[in-house]
SERO-4910 file (N, C-alpha, C, O; in steps of 0.05 Angstrom, whole numbers):
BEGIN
 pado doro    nc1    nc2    nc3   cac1   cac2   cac3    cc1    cc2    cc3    oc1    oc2    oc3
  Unk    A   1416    550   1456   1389    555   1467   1369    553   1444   1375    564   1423
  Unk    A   1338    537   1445   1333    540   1438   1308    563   1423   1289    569   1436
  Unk    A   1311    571   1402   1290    585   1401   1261    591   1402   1248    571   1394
  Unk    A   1245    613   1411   1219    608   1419   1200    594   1395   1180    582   1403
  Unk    A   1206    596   1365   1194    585   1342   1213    578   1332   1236    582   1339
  Unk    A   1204    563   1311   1223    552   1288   1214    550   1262   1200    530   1257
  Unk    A   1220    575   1236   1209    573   1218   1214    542   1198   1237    535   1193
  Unk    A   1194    527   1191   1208    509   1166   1190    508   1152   1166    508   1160
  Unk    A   1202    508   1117   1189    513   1099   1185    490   1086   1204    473   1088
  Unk    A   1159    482   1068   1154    460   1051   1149    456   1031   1126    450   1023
  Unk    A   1172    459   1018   1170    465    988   1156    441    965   1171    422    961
  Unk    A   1136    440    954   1128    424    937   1140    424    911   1134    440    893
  Unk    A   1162    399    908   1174    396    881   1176    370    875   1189    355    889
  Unk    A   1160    360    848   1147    332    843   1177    319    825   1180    296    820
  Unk    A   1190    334    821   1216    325    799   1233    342    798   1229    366    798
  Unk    A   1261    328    798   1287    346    794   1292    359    774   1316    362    772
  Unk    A   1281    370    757   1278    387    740   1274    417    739   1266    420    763
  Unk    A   1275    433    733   1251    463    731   1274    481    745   1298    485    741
  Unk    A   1253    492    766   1268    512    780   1271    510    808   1259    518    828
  Unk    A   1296    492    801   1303    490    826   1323    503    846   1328    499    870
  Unk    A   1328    514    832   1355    542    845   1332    564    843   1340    587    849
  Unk    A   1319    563    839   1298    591    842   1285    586    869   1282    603    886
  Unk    A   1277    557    868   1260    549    888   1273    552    918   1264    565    937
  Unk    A   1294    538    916   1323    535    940   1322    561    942   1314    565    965
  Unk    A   1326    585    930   1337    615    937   1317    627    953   1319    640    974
  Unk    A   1294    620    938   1257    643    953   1272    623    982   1284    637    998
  Unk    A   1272    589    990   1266    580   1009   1286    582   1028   1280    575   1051
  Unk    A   1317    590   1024   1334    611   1040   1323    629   1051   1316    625   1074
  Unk    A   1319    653   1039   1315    675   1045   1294    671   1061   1299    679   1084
  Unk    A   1268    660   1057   1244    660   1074   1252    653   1100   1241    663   1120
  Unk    A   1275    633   1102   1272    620   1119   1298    630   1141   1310    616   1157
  Unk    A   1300    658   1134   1319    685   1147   1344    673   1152   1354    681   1173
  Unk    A   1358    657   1142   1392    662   1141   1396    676   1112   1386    673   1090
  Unk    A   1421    696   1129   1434    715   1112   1467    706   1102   1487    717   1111
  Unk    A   1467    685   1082   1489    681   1072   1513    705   1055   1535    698   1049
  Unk    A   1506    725   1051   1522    745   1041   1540    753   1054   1538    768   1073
  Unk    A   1563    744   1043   1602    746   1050   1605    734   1064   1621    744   1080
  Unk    A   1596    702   1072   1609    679   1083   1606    656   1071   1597    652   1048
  Unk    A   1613    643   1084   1629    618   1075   1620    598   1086   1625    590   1109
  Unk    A   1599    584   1063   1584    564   1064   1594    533   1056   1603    524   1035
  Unk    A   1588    518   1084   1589    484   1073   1567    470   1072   1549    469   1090
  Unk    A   1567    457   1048   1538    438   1040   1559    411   1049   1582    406   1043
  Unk    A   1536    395   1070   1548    377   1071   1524    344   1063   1514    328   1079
  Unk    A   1524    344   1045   1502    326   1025   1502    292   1040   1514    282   1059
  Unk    A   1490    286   1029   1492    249   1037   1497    228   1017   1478    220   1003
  Unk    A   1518    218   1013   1530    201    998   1545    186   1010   1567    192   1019
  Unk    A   1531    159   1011   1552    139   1023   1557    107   1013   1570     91   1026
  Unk    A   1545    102    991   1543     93    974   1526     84    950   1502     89    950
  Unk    A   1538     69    927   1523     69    901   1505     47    892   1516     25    889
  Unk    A   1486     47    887   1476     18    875   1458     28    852   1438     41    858
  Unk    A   1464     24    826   1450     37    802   1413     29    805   1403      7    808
  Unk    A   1403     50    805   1375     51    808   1359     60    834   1335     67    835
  Unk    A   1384     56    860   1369     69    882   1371     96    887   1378    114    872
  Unk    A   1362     99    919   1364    132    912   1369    130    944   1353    131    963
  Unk    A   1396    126    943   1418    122    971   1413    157    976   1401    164    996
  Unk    A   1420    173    960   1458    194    962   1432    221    951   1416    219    932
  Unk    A   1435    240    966   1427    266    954   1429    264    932   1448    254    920
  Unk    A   1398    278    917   1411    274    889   1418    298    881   1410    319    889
  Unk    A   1446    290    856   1466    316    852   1455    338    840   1470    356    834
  Unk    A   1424    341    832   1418    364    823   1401    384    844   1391    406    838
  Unk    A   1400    372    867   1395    389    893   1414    404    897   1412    429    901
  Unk    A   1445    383    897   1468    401    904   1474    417    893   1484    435    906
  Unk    A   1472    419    865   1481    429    845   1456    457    850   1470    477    856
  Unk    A   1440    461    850   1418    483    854   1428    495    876   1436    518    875
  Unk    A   1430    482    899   1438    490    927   1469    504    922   1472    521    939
  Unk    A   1492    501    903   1508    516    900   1508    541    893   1520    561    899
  Unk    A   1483    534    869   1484    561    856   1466    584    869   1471    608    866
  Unk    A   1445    576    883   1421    591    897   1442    607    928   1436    629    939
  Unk    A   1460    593    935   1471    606    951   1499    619    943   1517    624    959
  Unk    A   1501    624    912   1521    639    901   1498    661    893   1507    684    893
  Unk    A   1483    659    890   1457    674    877   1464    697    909   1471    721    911
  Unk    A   1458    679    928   1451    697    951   1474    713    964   1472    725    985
  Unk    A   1499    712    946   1519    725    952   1540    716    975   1551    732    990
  Unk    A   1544    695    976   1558    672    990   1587    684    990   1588    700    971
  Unk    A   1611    681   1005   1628    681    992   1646    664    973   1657    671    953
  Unk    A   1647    636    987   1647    616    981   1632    594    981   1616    602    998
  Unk    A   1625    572    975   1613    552    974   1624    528    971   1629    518    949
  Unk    A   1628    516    992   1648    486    994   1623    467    995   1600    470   1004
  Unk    A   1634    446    983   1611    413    984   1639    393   1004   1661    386    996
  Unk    A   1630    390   1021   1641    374   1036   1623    342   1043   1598    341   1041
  Unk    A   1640    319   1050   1635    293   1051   1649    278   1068   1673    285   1065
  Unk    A   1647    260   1085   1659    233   1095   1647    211   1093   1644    199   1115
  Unk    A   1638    200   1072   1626    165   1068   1635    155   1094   1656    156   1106
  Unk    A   1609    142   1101   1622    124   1121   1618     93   1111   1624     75   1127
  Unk    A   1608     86   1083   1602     63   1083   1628     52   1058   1642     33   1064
  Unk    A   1630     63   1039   1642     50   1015   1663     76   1018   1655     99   1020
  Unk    A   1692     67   1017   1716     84   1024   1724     88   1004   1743    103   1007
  Unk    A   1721     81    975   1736     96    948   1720    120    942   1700    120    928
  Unk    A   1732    143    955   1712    164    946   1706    175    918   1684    183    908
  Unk    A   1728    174    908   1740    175    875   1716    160    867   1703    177    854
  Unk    A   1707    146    868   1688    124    853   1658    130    861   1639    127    846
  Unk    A   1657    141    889   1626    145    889   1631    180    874   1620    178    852
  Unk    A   1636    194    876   1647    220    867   1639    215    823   1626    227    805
  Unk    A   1652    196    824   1640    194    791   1613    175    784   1601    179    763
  Unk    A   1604    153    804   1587    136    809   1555    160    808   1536    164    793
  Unk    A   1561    167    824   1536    185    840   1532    210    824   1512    224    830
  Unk    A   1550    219    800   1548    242    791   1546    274    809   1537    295    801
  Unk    A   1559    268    839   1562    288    854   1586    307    843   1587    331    847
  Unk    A   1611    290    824   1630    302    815   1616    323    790   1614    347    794
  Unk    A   1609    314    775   1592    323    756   1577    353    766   1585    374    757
  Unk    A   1560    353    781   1544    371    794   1569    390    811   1566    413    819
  Unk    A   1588    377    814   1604    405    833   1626    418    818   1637    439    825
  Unk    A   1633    405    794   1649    411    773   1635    430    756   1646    450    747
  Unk    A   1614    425    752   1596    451    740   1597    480    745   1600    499    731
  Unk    A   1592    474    780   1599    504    783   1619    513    792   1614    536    800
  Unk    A   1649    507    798   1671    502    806   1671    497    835   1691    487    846
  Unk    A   1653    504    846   1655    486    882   1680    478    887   1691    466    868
  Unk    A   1698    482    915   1717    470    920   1702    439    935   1683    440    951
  Unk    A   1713    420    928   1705    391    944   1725    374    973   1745    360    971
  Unk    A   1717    380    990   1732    370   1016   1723    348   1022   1700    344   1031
  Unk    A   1745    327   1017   1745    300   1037   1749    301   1068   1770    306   1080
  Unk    A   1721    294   1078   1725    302   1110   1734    278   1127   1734    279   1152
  Unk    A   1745    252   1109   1751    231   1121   1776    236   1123   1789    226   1142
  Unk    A   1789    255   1105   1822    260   1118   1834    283   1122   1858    289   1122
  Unk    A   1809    299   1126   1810    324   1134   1830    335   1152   1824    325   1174
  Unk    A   1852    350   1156   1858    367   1184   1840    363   1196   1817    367   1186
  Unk    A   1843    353   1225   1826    362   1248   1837    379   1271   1860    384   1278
  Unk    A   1816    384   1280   1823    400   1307   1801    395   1331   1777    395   1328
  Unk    A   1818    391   1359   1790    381   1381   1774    406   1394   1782    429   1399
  Unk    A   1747    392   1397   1727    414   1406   1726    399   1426   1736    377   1424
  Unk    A   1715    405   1448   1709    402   1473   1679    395   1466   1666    408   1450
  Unk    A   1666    370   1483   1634    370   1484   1628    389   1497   1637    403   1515
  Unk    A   1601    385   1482   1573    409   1494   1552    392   1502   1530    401   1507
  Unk    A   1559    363   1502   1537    344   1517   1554    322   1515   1572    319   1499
  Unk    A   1545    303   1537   1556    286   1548   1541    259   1551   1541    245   1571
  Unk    A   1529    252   1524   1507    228   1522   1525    202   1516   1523    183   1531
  Unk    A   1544    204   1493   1562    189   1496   1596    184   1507   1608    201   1520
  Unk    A   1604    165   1501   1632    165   1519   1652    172   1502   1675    162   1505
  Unk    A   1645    194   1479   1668    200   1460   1687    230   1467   1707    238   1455
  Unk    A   1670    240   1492   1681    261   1498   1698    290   1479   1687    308   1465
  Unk    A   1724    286   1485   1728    316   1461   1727    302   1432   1736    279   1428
  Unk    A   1714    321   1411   1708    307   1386   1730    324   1369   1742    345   1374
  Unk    A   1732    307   1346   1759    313   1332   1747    326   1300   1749    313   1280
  Unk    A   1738    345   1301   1717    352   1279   1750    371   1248   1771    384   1249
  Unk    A   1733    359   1229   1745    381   1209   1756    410   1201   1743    422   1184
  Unk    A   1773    419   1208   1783    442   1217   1762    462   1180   1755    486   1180
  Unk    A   1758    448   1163   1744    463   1142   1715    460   1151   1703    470   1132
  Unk    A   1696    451   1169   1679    442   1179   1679    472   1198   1667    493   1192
  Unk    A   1691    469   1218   1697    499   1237   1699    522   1224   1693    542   1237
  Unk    A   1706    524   1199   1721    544   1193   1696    559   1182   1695    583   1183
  Unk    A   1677    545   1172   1654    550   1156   1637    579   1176   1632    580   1201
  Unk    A   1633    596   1158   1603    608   1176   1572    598   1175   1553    606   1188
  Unk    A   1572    578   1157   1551    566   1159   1547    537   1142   1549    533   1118
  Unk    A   1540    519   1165   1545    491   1153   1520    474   1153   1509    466   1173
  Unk    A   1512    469   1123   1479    458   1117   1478    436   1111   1491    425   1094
  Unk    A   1459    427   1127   1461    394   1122   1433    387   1098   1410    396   1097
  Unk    A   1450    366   1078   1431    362   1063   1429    330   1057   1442    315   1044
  Unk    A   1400    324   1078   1404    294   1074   1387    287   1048   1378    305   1034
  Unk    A   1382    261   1042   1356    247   1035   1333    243   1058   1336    249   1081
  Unk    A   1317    235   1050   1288    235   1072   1290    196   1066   1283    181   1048
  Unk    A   1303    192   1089   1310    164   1091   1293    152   1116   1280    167   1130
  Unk    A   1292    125   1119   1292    108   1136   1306    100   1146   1318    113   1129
  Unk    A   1328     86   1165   1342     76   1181   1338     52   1194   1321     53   1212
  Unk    A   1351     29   1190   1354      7   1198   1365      1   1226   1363    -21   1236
  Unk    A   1379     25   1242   1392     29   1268   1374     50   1289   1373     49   1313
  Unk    A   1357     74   1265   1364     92   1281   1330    103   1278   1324    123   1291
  Unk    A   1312     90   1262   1296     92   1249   1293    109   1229   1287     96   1209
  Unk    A   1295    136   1225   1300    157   1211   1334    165   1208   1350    162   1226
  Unk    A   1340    178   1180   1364    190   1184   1349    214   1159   1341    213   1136
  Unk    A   1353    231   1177   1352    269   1161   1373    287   1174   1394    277   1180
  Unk    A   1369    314   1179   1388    328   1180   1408    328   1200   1431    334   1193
  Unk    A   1402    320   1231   1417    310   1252   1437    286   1245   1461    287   1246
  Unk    A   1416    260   1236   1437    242   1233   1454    242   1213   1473    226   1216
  Unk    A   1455    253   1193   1466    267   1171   1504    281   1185   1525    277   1174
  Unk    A   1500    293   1203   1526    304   1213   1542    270   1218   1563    266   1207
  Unk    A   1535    257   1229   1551    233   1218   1582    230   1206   1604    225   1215
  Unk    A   1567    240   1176   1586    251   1160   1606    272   1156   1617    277   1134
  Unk    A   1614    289   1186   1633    305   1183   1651    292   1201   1672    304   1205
  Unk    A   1649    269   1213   1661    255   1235   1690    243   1213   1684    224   1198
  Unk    A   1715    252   1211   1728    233   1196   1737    208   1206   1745    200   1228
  Unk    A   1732    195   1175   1741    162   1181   1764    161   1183   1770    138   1177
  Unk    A   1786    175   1190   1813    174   1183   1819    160   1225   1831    142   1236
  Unk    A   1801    183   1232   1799    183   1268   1774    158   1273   1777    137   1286
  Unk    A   1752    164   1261   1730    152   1273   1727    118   1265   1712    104   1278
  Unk    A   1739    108   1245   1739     86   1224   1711     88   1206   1692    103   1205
  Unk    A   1723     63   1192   1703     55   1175   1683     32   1186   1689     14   1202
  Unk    A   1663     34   1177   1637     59   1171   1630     68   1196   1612     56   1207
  Unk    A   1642     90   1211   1644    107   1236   1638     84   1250   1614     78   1253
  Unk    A   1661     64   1262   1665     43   1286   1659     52   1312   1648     41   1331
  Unk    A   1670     76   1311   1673     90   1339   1646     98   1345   1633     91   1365
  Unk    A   1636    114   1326   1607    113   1330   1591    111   1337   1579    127   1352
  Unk    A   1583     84   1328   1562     67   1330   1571     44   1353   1553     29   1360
  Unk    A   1599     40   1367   1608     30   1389   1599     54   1410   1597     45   1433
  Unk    A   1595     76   1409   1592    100   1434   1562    100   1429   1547    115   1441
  Unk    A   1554     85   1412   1514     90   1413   1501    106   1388   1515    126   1389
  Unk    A   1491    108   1375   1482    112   1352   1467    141   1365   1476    163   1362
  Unk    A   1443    134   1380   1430    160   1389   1446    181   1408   1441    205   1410
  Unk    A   1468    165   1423   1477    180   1438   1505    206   1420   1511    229   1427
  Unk    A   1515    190   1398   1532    204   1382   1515    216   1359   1530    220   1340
  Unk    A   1497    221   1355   1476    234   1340   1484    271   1365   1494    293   1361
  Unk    A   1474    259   1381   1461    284   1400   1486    306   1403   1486    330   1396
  Unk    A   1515    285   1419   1543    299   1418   1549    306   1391   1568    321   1394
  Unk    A   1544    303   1366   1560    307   1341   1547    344   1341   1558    367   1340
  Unk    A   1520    334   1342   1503    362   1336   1507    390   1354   1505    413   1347
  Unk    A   1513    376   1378   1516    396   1405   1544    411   1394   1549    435   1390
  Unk    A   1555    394   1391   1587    407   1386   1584    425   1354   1605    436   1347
  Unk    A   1566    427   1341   1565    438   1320   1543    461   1327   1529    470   1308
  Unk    A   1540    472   1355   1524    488   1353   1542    525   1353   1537    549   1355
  Unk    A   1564    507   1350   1582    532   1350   1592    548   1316   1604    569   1315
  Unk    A   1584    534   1291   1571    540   1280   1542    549   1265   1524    533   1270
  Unk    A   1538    563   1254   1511    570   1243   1498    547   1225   1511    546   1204
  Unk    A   1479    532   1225   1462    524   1217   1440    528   1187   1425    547   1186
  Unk    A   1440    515   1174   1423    508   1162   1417    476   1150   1432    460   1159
  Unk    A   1400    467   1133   1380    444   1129   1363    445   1107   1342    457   1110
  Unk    A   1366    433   1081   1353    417   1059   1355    389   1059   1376    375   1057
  Unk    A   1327    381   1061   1324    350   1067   1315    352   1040   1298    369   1033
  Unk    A   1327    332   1022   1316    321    990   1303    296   1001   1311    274   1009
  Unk    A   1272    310    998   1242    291   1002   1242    278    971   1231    256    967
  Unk    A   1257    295    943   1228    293    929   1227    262    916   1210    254    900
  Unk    A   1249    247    926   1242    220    916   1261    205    945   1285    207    949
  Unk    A   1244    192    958   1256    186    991   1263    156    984   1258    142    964
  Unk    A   1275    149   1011   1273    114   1019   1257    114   1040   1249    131   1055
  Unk    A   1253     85   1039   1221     69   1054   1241     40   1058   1262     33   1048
  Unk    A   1225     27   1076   1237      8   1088   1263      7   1103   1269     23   1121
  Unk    A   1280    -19   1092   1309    -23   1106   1331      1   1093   1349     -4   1076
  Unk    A   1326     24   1103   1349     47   1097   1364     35   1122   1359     20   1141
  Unk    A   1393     54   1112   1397     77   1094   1406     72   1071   1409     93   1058
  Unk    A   1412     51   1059   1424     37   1040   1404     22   1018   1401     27    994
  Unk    A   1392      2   1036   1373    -24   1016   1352    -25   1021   1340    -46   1027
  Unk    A   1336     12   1019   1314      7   1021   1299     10    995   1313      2    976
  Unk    A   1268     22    988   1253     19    958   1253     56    956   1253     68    978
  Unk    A   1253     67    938   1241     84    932   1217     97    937   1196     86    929
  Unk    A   1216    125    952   1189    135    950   1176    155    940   1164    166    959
  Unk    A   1172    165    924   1160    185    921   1140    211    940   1116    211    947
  Unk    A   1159    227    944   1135    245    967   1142    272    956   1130    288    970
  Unk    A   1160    288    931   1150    306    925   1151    334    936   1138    354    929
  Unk    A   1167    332    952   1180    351    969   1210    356    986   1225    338    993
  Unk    A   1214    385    989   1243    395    992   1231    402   1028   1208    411   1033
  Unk    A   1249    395   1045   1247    417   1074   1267    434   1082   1291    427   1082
  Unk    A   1259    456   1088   1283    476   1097   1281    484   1119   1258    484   1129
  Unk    A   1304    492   1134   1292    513   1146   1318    515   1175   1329    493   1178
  Unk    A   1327    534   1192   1344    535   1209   1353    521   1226   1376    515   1231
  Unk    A   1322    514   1241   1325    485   1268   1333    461   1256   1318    454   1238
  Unk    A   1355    447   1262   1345    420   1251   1335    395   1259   1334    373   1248
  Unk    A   1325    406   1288   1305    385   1301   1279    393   1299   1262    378   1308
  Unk    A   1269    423   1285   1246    427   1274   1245    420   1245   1222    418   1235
  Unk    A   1268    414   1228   1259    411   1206   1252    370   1198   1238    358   1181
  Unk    A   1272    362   1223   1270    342   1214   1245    320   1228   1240    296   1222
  Unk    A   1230    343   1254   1203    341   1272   1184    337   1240   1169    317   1239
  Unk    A   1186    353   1216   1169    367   1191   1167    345   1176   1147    337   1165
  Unk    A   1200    330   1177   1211    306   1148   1198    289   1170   1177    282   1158
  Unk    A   1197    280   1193   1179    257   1213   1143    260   1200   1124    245   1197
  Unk    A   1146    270   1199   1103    273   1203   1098    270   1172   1079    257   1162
  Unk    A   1121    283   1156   1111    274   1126   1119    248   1121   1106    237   1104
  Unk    A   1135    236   1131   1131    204   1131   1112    192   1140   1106    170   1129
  Unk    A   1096    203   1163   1078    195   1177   1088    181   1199   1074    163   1211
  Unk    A   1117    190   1207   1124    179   1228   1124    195   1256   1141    212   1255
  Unk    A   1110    194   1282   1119    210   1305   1145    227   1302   1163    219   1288
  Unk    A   1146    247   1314   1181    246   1310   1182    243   1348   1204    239   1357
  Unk    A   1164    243   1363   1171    240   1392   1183    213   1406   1193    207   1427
  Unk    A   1176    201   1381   1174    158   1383   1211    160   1375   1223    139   1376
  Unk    A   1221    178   1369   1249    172   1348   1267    176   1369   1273    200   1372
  Unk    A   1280    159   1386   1296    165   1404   1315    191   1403   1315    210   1419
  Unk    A   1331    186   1381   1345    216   1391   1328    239   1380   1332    260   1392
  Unk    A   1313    241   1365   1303    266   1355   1288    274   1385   1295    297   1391
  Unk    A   1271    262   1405   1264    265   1421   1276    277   1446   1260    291   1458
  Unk    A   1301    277   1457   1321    278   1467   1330    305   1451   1328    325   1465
  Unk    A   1337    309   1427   1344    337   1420   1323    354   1416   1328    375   1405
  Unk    A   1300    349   1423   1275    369   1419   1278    383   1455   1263    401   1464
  Unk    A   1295    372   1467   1299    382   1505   1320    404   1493   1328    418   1512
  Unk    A   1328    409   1476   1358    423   1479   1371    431   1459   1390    446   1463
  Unk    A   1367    424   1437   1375    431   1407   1357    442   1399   1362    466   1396
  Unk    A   1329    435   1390   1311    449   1376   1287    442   1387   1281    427   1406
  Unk    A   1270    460   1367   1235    455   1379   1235    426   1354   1244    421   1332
  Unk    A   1216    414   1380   1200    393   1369   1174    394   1370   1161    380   1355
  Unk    A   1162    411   1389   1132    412   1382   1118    426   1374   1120    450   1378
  Unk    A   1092    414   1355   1081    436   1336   1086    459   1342   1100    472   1327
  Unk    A   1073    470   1369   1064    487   1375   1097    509   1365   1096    526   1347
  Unk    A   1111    505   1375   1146    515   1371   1148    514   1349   1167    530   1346
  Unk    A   1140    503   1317   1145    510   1291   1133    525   1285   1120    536   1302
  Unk    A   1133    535   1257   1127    559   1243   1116    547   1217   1132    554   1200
  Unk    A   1097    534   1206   1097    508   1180   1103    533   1165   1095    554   1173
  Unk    A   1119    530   1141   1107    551   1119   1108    538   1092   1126    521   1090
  Unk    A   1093    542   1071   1092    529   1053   1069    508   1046   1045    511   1050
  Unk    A   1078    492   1037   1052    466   1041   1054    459   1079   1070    464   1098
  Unk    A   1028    444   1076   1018    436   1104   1031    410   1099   1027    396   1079
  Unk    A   1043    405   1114   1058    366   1121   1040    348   1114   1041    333   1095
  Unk    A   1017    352   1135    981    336   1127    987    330   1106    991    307   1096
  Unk    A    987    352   1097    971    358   1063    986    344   1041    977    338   1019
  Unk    A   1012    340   1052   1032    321   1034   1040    302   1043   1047    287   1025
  Unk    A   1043    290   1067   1040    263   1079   1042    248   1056   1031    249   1034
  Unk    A   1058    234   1065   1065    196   1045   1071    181   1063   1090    187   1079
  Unk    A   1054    157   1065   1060    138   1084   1089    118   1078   1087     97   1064
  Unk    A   1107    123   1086   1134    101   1098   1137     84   1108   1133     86   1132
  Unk    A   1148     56   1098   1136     36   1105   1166     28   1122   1184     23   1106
  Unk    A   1173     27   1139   1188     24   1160   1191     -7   1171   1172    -22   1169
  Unk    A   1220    -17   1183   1231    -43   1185   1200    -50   1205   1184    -32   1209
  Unk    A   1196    -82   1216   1184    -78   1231   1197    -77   1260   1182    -86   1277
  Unk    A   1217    -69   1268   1234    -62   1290   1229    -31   1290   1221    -24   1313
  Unk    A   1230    -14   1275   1208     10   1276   1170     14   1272   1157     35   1270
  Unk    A   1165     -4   1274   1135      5   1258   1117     18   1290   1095     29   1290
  Unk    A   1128     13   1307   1117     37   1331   1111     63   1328   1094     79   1336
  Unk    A   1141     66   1308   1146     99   1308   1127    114   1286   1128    137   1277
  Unk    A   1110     96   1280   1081     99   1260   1071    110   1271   1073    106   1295
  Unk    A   1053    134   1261   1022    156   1270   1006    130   1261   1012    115   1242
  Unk    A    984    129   1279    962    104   1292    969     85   1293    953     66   1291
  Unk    A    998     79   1297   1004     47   1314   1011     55   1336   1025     74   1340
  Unk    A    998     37   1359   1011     47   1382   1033     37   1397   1045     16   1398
  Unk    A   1036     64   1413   1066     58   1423   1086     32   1439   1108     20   1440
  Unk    A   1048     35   1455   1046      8   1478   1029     -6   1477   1028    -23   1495
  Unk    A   1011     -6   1458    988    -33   1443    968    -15   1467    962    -25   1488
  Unk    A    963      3   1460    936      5   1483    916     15   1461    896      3   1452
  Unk    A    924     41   1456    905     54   1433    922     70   1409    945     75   1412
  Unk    A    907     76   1385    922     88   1365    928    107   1371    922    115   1394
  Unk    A    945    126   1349    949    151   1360    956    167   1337    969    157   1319
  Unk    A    946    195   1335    946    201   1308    974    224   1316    986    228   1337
  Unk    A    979    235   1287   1000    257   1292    985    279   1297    961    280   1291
  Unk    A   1000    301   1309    988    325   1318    992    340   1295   1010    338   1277
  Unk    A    969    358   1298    962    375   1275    991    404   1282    997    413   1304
  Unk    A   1004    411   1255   1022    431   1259   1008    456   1254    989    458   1238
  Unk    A   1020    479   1270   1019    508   1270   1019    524   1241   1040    522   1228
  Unk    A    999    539   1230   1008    557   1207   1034    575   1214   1049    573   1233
  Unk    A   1033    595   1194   1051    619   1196   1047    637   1222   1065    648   1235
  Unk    A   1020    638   1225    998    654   1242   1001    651   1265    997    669   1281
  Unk    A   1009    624   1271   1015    616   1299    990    598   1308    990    588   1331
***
């Protein structure tokens, strides 16, 4: 069910540097999950390497995000993964410096491509994948946080915290790069992946502070926008990562579709806290097979259309 608000927070951080486990901890807590004496999965975005882009969460998010929720009295803290694109994980694991960052703080690391599974029954019925075969360390979790990049998408237009679950689907069942997938529909296995994960607790750090633009999720350019999003909903947080691109998030097929039934999507239903989206806006320059899903292009060539102004704290 969704809730009547949705707090998400917008953290302004220009570089991976400083204090960033200070920052992550205030933007937990604010954002009221109570991680103390459970057992948390970060489940990051890494799916492959190309020296100089900025594919894959970068590992000093993760690495803050371990410690800010050991800070907050966690019991455990697992970093979990399933690449769906490049299958030597061993290699993106030292490539990506995600090994590095989870070896630091001893994190246990789960491959969810060959994970134990166990079937859940759908909680929506958009695609034809019916009972889903999810990670029995995935289930097991009391709370499982998705931490994408603030990407573009070449399929899907956007990929943040929804399409991000992707990645708990193992390739062992689903193939490589999730065949099954993207054969049952891209938006429609977005919607079932998330539904069926509403039986765990939730949370969401989208790493804004250096995004992709263009042909994501893979070969797109670099963007700079300088910001972290948090926050419980993750069709409100990723309604937050939409508008700071400057993209609708109502134009985004599935995000649209999960704003009926997963989360709030409209202003009015968020909670902004932090910086104002406006106020940090970076324009994203999107395939032109997306450039609809642009604030003032229009949808249907009639007239522009701007984004709607979001809610303070205040309401």
């Amino acid at each position: 069910m969704r809730p009547p608000r949705s707090p998400v927070l917008v953290l302004r951080m220009e570089t991976y540097g400083g204090r960033l486990e200070d920052e992550l901890a205030r933007g937990i807590r604010e954002c009221g999950i109570d991680v103390a004496g459970r057992r948390v999965l970060l489940k990051p975005n890494f799916v492959e390497y190309d020296e100089g882009s900025v594919i894959n969460t970068n590992p000093a998010v993760l690495h803050a995000a371990i410690l800010a929720f050991r800070t907050l009295g966690a019991a455990e803290v697992i970093v979990a993964e399933g690449p769906g694109h490049r299958r030597d994980l061993e290699y993106l694991l030292e490539a990506t410096s995600i090994r590095h960052a989870i070896r630091d703080t001893g994190a246990r690391f789960a491959d969810l491509n060959l994970a134990a599974v166990a079937p859940v029954s759908a909680r929506a019925w958009f695609s034809s994948l019916g009972t889903l075969y999810l990670p029995e360390v995935v289930l097991g979790a009391d709370v499982v946080v998705s931490m994408p990049k603030l990407k573009t998408h070449h399929w899907a237009g956007v990929t943040l915290s929804l399409k991000n679950m992707f990645g708990v689907m193992p390739g062992a069942v689903y193939g490589w790069p999730k065949n099954v997938l993207h054969w049952a529909g891209i938006t429609e296995s977005i919607l079932d992946i998330n539904a069926a994960l509403t039986r765990v607790d939730r949370f969401n750090i989208v790493d804004g502070v250096i995004g992709m633009e263009g042909n994501g999720p893979i070969q797109g350019r670099p963007r700079h926008a300088g910001v972290l999003v948090l926050g419980r909903d993750p069709v409100a947080v990723d309604a937050t990562a939409c508008r700071i691109m400057r993209v609708v998030p109502e134009r985004v097929n599935y995000l649209r579709e999960a704003g009926r039934f997963l989360g709030n999507l409209e202003p009015s239903h968020v909670e902004q806290r932090g910086e104002d989206p406006a106020a940090v806006a970076v324009n994203f320059d999107l395939t032109d097979r997306f450039a609809s899903l642009k604030a003032g292009v229009p949808s249907d060539g009639t007239a522009p259309v701007d984004l709607p102004t979001a809610t303070d704290a205040s309401g």
